[in-house]
N, C-alpha and C positions, 0 to 999 in steps of 0.2 A: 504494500500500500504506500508506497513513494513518493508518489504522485500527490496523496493528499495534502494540500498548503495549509497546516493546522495556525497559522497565523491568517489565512482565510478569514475576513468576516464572516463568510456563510457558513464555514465550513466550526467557528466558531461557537454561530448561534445554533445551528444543528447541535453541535456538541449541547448547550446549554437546553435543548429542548428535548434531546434526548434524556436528558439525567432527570428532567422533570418529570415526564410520560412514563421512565422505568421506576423512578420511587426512588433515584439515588441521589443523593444530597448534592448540592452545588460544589463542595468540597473535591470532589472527583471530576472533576474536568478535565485537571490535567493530567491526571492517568488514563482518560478516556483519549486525549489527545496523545499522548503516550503511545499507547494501545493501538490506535487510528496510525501510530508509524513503523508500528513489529508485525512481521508477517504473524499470521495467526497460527500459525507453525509452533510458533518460540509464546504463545501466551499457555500459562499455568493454566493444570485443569482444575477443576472443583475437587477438593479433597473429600469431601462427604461431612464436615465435621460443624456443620452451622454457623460459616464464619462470614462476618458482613463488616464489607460487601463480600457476597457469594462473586466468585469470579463469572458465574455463569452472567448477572447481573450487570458485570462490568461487561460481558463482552454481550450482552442484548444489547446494553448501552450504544458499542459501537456499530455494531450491526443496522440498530434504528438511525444512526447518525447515519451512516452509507444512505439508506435507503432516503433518508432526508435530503441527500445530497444527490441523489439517482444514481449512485455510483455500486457497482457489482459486490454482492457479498464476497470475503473471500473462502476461498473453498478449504 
C-alpha cells in the first residue's frame, strides 16, 4: 500500500471516519495511518486474548479507510 499519501487530506479524513464508524477512539489514527503503509502481510494477527484494540478492529479500520478512498483491499 505505497501508494497511499497518509499526509492526504482525504486520505486523512477517511482515516478519521473510519475510527469513528468502527468504534475506535481518535487516538489511533496514527496507527491506522501506520497500518495504511505495511503490507498486510507484516500486520499482527488477533491473539485471541481480549485485547483493545483487537487488531482485527484496527485492521477493519483500515480496510473501511481503503474503501472510503475506493482504493482495493489488500489481499
Amino acid at each position: 500500500m505505497d501508494d497511499v499519501d497518509v499526509n492526504d487530506p482525504a486520505v486523512k479524513e477517511a482515516v478519521q471516519k473510519a475510527c469513528v464508524d468502527v468504534g475506535l477512539p481518535l487516538v489511533y489514527r496514527s496507527l491506522i495511518s501506520q497500518m495504511l503503509r505495511t503490507p498486510s502481510s507484516e500486520w499482527p494477527a488477533c491473539c485471541g486474548e481480549g485485547c483493545y484494540p483487537c487488531q482485527e478492529t484496527l485492521a477493519d479500520a483500515v480496510h473501511y479507510t481503503l474503501k472510503l478512498l475506493g482504493r482495493p483491499l489488500p489481499s
